[in-house]
C-alpha positions as CSV (number, residue, x, y, z in Angstrom):
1,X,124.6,34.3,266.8
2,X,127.0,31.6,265.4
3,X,125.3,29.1,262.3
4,X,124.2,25.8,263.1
5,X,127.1,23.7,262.3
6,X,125.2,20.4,262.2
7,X,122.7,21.3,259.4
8,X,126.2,22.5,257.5
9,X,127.8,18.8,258.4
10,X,124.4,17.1,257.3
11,X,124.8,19.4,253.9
12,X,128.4,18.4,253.3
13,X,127.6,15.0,253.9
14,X,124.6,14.8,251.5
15,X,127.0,16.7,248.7
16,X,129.3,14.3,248.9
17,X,127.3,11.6,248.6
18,X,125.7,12.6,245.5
19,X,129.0,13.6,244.1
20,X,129.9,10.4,244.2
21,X,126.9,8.8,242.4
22,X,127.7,10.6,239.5
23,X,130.1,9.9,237.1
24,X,132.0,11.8,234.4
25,X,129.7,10.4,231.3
26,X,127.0,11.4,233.2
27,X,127.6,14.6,232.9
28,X,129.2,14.9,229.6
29,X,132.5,14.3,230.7
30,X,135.3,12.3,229.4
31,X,136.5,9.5,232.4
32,X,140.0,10.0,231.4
33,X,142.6,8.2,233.3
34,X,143.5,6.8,236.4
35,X,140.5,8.7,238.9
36,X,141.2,8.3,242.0
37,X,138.1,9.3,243.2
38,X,134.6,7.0,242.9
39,X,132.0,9.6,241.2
40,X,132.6,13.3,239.8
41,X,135.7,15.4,241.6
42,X,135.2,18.5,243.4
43,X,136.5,20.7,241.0
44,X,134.4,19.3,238.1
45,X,130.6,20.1,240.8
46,X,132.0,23.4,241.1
47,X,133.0,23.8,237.6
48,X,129.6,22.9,236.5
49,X,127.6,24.6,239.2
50,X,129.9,28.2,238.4
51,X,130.9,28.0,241.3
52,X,134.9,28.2,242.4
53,X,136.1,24.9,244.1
54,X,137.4,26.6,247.1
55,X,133.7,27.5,248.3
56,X,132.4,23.9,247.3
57,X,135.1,22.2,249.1
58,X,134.0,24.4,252.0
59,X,130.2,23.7,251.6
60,X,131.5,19.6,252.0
61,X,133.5,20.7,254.7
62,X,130.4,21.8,256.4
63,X,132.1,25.0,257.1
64,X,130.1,28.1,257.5
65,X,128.8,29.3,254.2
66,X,125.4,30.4,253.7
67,X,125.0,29.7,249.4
68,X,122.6,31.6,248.0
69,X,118.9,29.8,246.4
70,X,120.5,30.5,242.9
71,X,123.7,28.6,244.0
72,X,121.5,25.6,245.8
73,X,119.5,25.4,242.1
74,X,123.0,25.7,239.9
75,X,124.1,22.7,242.3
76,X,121.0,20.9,242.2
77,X,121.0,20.9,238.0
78,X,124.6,19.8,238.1
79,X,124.2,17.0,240.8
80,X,121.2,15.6,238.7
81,X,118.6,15.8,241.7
82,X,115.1,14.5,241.8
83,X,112.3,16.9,243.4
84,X,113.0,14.6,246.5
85,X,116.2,15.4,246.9
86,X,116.2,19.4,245.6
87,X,113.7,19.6,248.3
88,X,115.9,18.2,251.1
89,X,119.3,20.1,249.6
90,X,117.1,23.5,250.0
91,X,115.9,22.3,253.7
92,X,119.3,21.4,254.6
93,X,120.8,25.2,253.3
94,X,118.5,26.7,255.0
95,X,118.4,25.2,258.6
96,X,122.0,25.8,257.8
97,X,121.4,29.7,257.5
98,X,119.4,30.2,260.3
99,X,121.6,31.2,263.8
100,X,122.0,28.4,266.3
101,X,119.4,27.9,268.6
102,X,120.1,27.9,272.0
103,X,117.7,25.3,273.4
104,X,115.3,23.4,271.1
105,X,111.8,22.4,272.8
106,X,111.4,18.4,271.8
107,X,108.0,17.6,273.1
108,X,107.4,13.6,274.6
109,X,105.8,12.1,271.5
110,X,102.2,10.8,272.8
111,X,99.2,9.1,270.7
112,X,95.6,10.3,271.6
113,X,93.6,7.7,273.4
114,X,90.8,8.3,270.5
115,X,93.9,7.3,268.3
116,X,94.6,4.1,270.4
117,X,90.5,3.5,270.4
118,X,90.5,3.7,266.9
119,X,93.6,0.8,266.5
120,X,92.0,-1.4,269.1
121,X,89.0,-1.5,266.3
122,X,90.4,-1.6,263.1
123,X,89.9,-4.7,261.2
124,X,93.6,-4.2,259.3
125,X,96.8,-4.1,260.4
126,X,97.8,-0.6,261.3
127,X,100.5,0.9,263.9
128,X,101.5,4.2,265.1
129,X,105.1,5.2,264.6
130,X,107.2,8.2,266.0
131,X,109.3,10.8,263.9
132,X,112.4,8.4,264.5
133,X,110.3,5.6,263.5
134,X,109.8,4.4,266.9
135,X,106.6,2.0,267.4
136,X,104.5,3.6,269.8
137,X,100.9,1.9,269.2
138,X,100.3,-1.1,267.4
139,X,96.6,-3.8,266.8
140,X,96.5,-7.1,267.1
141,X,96.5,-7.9,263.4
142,X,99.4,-6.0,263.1
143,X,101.2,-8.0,265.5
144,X,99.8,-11.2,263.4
145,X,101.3,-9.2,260.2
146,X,104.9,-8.0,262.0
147,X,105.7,-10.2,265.4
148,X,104.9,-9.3,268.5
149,X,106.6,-6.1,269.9
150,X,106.1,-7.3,273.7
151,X,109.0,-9.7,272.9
152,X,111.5,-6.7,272.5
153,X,112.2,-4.3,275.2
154,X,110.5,-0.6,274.5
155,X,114.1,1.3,273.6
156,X,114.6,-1.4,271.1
157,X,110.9,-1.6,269.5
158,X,112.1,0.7,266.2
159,X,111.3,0.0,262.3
160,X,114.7,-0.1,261.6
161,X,116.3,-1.4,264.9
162,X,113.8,-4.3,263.9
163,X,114.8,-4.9,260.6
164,X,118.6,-5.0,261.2
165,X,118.6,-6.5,264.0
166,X,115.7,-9.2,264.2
167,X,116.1,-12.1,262.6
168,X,112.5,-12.8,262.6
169,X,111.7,-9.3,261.4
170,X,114.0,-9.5,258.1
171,X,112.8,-13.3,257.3
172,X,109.0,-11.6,257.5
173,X,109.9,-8.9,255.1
174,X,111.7,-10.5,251.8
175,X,112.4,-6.7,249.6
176,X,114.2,-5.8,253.2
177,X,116.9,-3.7,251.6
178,X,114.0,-1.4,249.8
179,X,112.5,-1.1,253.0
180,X,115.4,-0.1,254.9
181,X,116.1,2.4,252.5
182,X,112.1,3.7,252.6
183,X,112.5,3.9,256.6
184,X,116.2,5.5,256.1
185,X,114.5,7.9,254.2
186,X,111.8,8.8,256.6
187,X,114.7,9.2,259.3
188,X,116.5,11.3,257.2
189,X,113.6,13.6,257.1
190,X,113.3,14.2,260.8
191,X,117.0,14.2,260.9
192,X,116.9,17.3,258.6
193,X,114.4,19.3,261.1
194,X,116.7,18.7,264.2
195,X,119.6,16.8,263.4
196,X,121.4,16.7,267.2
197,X,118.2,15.4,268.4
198,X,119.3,12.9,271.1
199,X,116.9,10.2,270.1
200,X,118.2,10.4,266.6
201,X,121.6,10.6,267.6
202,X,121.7,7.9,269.8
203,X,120.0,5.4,266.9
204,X,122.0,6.1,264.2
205,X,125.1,5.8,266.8
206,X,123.8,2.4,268.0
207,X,122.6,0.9,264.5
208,X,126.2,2.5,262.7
209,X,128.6,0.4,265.4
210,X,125.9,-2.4,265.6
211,X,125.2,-3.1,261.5
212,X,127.6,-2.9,258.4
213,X,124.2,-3.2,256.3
214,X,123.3,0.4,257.7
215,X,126.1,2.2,257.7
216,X,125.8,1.0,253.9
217,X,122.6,2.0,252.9
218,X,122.8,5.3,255.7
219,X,126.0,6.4,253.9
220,X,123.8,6.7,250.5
221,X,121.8,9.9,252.4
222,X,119.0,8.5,250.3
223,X,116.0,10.8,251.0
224,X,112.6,10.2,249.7
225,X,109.3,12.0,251.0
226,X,107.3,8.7,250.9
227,X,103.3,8.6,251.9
228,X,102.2,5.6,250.5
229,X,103.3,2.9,248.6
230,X,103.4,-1.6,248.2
231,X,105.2,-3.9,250.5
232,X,106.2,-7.7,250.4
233,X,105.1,-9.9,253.8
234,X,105.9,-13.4,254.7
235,X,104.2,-15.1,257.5
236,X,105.4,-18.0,258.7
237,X,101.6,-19.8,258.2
238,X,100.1,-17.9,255.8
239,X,102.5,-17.3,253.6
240,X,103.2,-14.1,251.3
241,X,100.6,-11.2,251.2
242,X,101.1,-7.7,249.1
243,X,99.6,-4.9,250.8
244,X,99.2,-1.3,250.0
245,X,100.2,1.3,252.8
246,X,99.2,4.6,253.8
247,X,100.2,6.9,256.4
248,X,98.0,9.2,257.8
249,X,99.7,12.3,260.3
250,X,98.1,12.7,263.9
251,X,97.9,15.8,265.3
252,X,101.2,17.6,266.4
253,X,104.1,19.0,264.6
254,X,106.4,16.8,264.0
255,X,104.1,14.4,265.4
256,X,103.1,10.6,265.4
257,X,102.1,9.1,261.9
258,X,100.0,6.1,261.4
259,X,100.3,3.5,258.8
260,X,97.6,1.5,257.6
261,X,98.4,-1.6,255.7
262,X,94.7,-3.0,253.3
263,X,94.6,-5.4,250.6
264,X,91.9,-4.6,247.9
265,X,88.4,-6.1,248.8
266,X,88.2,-9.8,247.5
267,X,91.5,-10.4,246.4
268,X,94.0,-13.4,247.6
269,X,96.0,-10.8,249.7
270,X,92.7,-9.5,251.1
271,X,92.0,-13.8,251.7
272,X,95.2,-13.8,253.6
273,X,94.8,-10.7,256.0
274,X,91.1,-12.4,256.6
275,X,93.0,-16.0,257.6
276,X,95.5,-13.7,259.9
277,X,92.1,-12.7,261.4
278,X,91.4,-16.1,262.2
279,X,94.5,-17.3,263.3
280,X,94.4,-14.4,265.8
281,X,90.9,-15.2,267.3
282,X,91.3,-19.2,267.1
283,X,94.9,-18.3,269.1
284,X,93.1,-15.9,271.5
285,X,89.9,-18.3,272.3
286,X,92.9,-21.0,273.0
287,X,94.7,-18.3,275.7
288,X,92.8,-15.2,276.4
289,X,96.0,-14.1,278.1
290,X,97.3,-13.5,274.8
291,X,94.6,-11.6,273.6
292,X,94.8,-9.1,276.4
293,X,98.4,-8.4,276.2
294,X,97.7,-8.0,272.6
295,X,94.8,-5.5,273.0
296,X,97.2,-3.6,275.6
297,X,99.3,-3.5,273.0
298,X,97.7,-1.0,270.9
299,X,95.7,0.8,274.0
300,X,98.5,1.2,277.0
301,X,100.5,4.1,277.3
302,X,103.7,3.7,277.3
303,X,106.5,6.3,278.6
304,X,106.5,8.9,275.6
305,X,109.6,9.4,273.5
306,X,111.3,12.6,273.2
């Protein structure tokens, strides 16, 4: 059977990029004059990597070549690659080597009832996103902390469809650009494991014709394996609060993930996700309507993703 040709695209793609984040001095080189090219040529990768510059050009080409792991290490030393991103250049090779699959099983993306149970009573924010990033669950304090999903319609209730394309959304989260990168990261992860999936290829589509900022950052194929880390909130009445995240996989593979946002006991930020707390409950004794919808929020069962 025939190679998949999308995991040898997605390797081209990624080559090039980190070609062109390189530059001559880098690497020892001298610039010399007028480069016409942003980043290293072709011909200096290959020359580098031992390789010949026909069969590099052909690996960017995403044409069918199946390099060796001693050629995806040489290339990985002379493109200066993180552990990240050797990681993702090895995964990418060998989807790439593997024959093309005829039919791929994508099971609907669902989140256990215990799971949904377990938001509803959480006492910090905490949601339950997809492989695509796609916000499947979600508690009421995370709806203080983030908006209120209800107010976008379920296609368009994404982390990054948010963030570039809700106002509200990117004035709540100041180090945006960071976090689109962090998210773009995540995508590029499940993009790696099934890279013509349709859910993947219809967001990238929509947010490539719908955002210059993306195609931007996307174009970078910055990939990180990220588990945990600090991010930057601003609510419109509390203010700023710092809080550390973790995410946590649920059962299935790939499966949901949830992330859990705390602020170490007793300190301001902690102060502030108490004073979200109370804004909540003061806002739900004043309409218990809202409190409901927000409760559904985090226990209905919405139509699953693929």
């Amino acid at each position: 059977m025939a190679a998949d040709h999308s995991f040898a695209r997605e390797l081209g793609d990624f080559l090039r990029a980190r070609r062109g984040r390189l530059s001559p001095r880098d690497v020892g080189l001298e610039p010399g004059p007028r480069r016409k090219v942003t980043g290293l040529r072709r011909e200096e990768i290959a020359l580098l990597a031992g390789l010949s510059t026909d069969y590099y050009q052909r690996m960017e080409q995403g044409r069918d070549v199946r390099p060796s792991d001693n050629v995806l290490d040489d290339l990985a030393t002379a493109l200066h690659l993180d552990d990240d991103e050797r990681r993702h250049l090895f995964a990418l090779a060998q989807a790439a080597r593997r024959p093309q699959r005829v039919r791929r099983r994508r099971a609907p993306e669902r989140v256990p009832d215990g799971t949904r149970q377990l938001l509803a009573t959480m006492n910090t924010p905490a949601v339950v996103l997809g492989r695509h990033l796609d916000l499947l669950a979600w508690n009421t304090l995370a709806e203080e902390l983030f908006g209120d999903p209800n107010q976008q319609p379920p296609e368009h209730r994404n982390m990054l469809t948010s963030l570039f394309h809700d106002p509200e959304t990117r004035m709540r989260c100041p180090d945006w650009e960071a976090t689109a990168l962090q998210y773009i990261g995540m995508l590029r992860g499940a993009v790696v494991t099934d890279p013509t999936h349709p859910r993947a290829t219809m967001l990238i589509g929509e947010l490539s014709i719908r955002s210059a900022d993306f195609r931007r950052l996307w174009a970078r194929h910055e990939v990180r394996e990220t588990v945990q880390g600090t991010k930057l909130f601003r609510h419109p009445q509390v203010g700023e609060i710092t809080v550390e995240w973790g995410s946590y996989p649920l059962p299935g593979s790939p499966g949901p993930v949830m992330f859990v946002y705390t602020a170490e006991p007793g300190s301001p930020d902690a102060e502030r996700l108490q004073l979200l707390a109370s804004l909540r409950a003061a806002r739900t004794r004043r309409d218990p309507d809202d409190g409901r919808a927000a409760v559904e929020g985090a226990v209905r069962r919405p139509g699953p993703v693929a």
